[in-house]
C-alpha positions, -999 to +999 in steps of 0.1 A: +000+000+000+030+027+007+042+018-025+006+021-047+004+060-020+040+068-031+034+061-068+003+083-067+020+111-052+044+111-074+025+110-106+002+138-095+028+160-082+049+161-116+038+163-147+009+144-158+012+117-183+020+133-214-004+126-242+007+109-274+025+134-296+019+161-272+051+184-272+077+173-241+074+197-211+105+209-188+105+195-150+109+214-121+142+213-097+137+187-075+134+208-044+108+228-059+086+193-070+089+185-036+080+217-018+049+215-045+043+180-030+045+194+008+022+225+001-005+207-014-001+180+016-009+210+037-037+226+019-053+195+012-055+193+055-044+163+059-019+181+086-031+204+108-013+235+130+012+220+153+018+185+137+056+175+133+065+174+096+084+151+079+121+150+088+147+160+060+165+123+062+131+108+061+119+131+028+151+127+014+148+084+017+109+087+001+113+107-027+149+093-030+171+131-033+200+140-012+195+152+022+205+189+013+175+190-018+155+178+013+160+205+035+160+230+004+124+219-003+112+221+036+131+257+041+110+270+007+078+264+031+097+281+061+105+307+039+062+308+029+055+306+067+042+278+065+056+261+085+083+269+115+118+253+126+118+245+159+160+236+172+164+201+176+132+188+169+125+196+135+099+213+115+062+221+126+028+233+107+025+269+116-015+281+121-020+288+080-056+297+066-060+268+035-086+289+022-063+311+005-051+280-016-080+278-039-094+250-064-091+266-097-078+258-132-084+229-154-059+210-131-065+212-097-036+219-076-051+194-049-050+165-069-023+151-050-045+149-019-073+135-039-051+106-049-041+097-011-071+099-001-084+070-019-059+050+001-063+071+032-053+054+069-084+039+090-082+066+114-099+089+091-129+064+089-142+076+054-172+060+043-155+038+015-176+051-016-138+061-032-114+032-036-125+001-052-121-026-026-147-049-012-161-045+024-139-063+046-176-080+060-180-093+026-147-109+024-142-150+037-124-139+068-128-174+087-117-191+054-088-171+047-073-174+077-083-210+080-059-212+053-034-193+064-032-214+098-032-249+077-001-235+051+017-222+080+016-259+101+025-274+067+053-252+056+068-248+093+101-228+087+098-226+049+068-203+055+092-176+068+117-181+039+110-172+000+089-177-029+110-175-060+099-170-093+079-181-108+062-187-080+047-216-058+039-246-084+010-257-063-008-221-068+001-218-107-016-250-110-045-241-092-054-209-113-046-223-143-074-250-135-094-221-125-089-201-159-096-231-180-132-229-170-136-199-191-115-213-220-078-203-214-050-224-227-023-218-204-008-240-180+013-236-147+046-233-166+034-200-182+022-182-148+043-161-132+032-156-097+033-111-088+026-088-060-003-082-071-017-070-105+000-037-106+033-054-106+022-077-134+013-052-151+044-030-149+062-060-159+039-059-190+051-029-199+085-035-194+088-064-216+069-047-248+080-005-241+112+015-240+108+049-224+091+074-246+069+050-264+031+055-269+009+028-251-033+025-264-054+028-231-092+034-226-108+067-222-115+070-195-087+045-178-078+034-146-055+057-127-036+030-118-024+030-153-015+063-155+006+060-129+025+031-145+031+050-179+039+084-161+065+065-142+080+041-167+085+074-192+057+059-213+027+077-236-011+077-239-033+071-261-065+072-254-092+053-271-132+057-268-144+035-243-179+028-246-204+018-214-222-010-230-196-024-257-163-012-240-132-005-261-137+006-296-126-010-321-130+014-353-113+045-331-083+014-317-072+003-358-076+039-369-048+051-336-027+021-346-021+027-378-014+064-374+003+064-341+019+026-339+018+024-302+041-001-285+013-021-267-027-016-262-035-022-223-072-023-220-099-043-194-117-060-219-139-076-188-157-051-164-136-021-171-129+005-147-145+025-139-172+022-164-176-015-160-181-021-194-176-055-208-169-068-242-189-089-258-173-125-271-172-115-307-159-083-299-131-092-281-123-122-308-123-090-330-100-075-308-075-102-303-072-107-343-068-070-344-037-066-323-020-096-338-026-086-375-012-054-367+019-073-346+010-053-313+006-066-277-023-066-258-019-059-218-051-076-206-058-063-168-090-091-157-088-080-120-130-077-125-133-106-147-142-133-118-174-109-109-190-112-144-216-135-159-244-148-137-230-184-134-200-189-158-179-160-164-172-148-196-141-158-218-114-134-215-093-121-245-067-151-237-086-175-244-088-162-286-050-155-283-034-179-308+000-158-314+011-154-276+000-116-283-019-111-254-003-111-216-026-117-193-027-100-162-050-105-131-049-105-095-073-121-064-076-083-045-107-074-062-124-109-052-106-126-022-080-109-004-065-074-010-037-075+014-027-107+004-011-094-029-014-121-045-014-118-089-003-134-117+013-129-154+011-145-184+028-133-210+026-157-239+053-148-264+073-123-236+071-152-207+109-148-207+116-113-204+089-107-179+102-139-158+136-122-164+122-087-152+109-103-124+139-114-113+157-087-113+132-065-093+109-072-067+114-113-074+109-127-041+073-140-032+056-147-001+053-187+001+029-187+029+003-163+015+008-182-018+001-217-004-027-205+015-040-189-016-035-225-031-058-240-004-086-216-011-086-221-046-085-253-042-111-263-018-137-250-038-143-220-013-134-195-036-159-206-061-190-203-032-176-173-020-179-155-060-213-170-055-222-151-030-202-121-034-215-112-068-250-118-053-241-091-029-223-069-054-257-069-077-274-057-049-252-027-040-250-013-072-289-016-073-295+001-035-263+027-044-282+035-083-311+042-069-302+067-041-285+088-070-311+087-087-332+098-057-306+122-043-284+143-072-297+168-091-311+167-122-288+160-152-272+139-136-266+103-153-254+070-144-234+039-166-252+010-155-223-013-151-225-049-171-211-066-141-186-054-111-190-028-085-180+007-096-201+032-105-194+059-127-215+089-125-219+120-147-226+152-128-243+180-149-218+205-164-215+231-137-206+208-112-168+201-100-159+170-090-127+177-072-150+204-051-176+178-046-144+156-033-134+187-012-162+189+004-170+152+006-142+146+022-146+170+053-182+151+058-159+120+062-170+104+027-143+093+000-150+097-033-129+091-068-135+125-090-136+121-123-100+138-133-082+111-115-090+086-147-072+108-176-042+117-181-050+151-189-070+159-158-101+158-177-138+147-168-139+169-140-177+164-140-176+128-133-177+111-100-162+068-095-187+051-063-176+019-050-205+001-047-193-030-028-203-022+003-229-027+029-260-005+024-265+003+058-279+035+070-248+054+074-238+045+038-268+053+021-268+090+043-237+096+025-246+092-011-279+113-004-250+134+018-232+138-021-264+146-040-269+175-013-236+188-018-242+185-058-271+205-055-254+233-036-227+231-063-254+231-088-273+264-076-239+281-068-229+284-106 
């Protein structure tokens, strides 16, 4: 999790992703990026007067600059009064008014804040409505850590010891059983166990991209993929995503042969945040389009277990004749976020990415990845989808109407095909980074719209995770947002 907040404060707080063929753009001096970073940490209020900031050695290790462009940055705030040195005990918040900060611009200068609060510490206890995870209630506790208990008496010391690539044999077999229900073709030699999806799909992108080429992505995309290409040096490209029919394929052939991008990273099955899915022909359309035109395809199917009412749909791997398509997915979405447990394959790239692998962050967790083995295994997993998608259909019905019920008029919302994110168009006037603003002091997260383009667009647009428990409380919150919209709504 420090790494995902870390990664999103440093893609919001440089430059945004650069769009494809978009002319490049100068960076600041470090100190100065960093005494952006700090400001906007203060404005957004997340400190308050008082607090102890950062140290200089502790900066300087984050955001990995010497200890003197550490101190540069924190005296540029002294030097603002915003905050005060204090002799052998470091630097403190001074009593600043963050009014005087404003939201303003096509890119908000709070954006940073926005990002970490999607992943924002318990303490805060937002109503989750922002980050896309399941409610804890919803996930097999007593199975999991069943599991966990049964690996640990069977692995005794090797428990404590490492996973190295690719990974535990046992698990690669079991979720390469569990893909050929839906038509996939690979076995447990082509897995490559990850830390989740994000790092499988990093490792996607290392194996097909140099820095400074152009990567296809939908419109609007996961910000998790924006953080990825801002930080590997990569492009985007974005291609119109549609709610119903998902990636398009007239606007995709038409960007590949004028722009040639390195790789196409799309979620053919329940998209986020639109939730779109493909249909079958579509994506067989899809598949035969990328390898005609020699071109990857990144396919991220963290959703794909939560689609289809019994059997879930095929995935684009299963149509992937060429070894074109590398296959990413992960069990946070469905099972366990914390376990970090994902997978690769990469078809025609299995080596580089293995060899990637190795050479970064290659050592796994062998306890989490046998007790991840027993779940899937036991048949647990497949009652708990059961009844988690069951739960998730009823969410996004309870959550659907109360916007309907609660925001202003104008206001529209995607229907997901499956999953549990909602995407909501606000009418024009409205902000979504204000709505988050405000949202956020009434101790409800949100994911506004900018956060899912790489050009800070959509700022009418609000993401609501749907996956939780419609108690009370959380349904006072969305009617909480639709007041809030209305306000916004009458004050332009």
């Amino acid at each position: 999790m420090a790494n995902i907040i870390s990664c999103i404060v440093r893609f919001i707080e440089n430059q945004t992703v650069q769009i494809a063929m978009s002319a490049p753009s100068q960076s600041s001096p470090h100190y100065r990026r960093i005494a952006a970073m700090l400001r906007l940490t203060l404005d957004s209020g997340a400190l308050r007067a008082g607090d102890r900031m950062i140290s200089a050695r502790k900066l300087a290790e984050r955001e990995h600059v010497s200890l003197p462009t550490a101190l540069e940055a924190l005296r540029c705030l002294e030097a603002e009064g915003l905050i005060v040195a204090r002799p052998r005990s470091g630097y403190f918040v001074s009593q600043v008014n963050t009014s005087s900060h404003p939201l303003s611009g096509p890119v908000p200068v709070t954006m940073s804040a926005v990002a970490r609060s999607l992943f924002s510490s318990a303490e805060m206890r937002l109503v989750p409505l922002g980050a896309a995870l399941p409610d804890p209630s919803w996930l097999p506790g007593d199975i999991l850590q069943r599991a966990l208990h049964a690996a640990s008496r069977r692995l005794v010391a090797h428990g404590q010891s490492y996973s190295l690539p690719p990974g535990r044999a046992d698990l690669r077999n079991k979720i390469a059983a569990h893909a050929a229900q839906w038509g996939a073709h690979f076995g447990a030699d082509d897995i490559v166990i990850t830390t989740g999806a994000t790092q499988a799909l990093r490792l996607a992108l290392r194996a097909v991209c140099q820095p400074g080429d152009v990567v296809a992505i939908e419109q609007p995309a996961y910000f998790g993929t924006l953080l990825l290409l801002e930080d590997l040096g990569l492009k985007a490209l974005q291609i119109p995503t549609d709610p119903a029919e998902g990636l398009l394929l007239a606007p995709l052939a038409d960007a590949i042969e004028r722009h040639r991008p390195a790789a196409v990273l799309a979620s053919p099955t329940v998209q986020n945040p639109l939730g779109a899915s493909m249909p079958i022909a579509r994506k067989k359309e899809l598949v035969a389009l990328i390898e005609g035109a020699g071109i990857p395809l990144i396919e991220d199917d963290v959703y794909g277990d939560l689609a289809g009412e019994g059997q879930r749909p095929p995935a684009c791997k299963a149509f992937d004749q060429s070894g074109s398509v590398i296959y990413c997915n992960s069990l946070s979405k469905t099972l366990a976020p914390g376990w970090r447990i994902g997978w690769i394959v990469a078809g025609r790239y299995h080596l580089q990415v293995l060899q990637a692998r190795m050479a970064g962050d290659w050592a796994g967790a062998p306890l989490l990845e046998a007790a991840a083995s027993d779940v899937l295994a036991s048949g647990d997993y497949e009652r708990h989808l059961r009844r988690l998608k069951s739960r998730v259909t009823q969410g996004v019905h309870v959550v659907i109407a109360r916007v309907e019920a609660s925001f202003p008029p104008g206001t529209r919302v995607t229907v997901p095909a499956a999953g549990f994110l909602l995407w909501v168009e606000l009418p024009q006037q409205i902000n979504a980074l204000e709505v988050h603003r405000r949202a956020l002091a009434l101790g409800i997260g949100v994911s506004p719209g900018p956060l899912f383009s790489p050009g800070a667009e959509l700022q009418n647009f609000l993401r609501l995770n749907c996956a939780n428990e419609p108690t009370p409380h959380l349904l006072n919150a969305v009617e909480q947002l639709g007041a809030l919209c209305h306000q916004l709504a009458r004050s332009e």
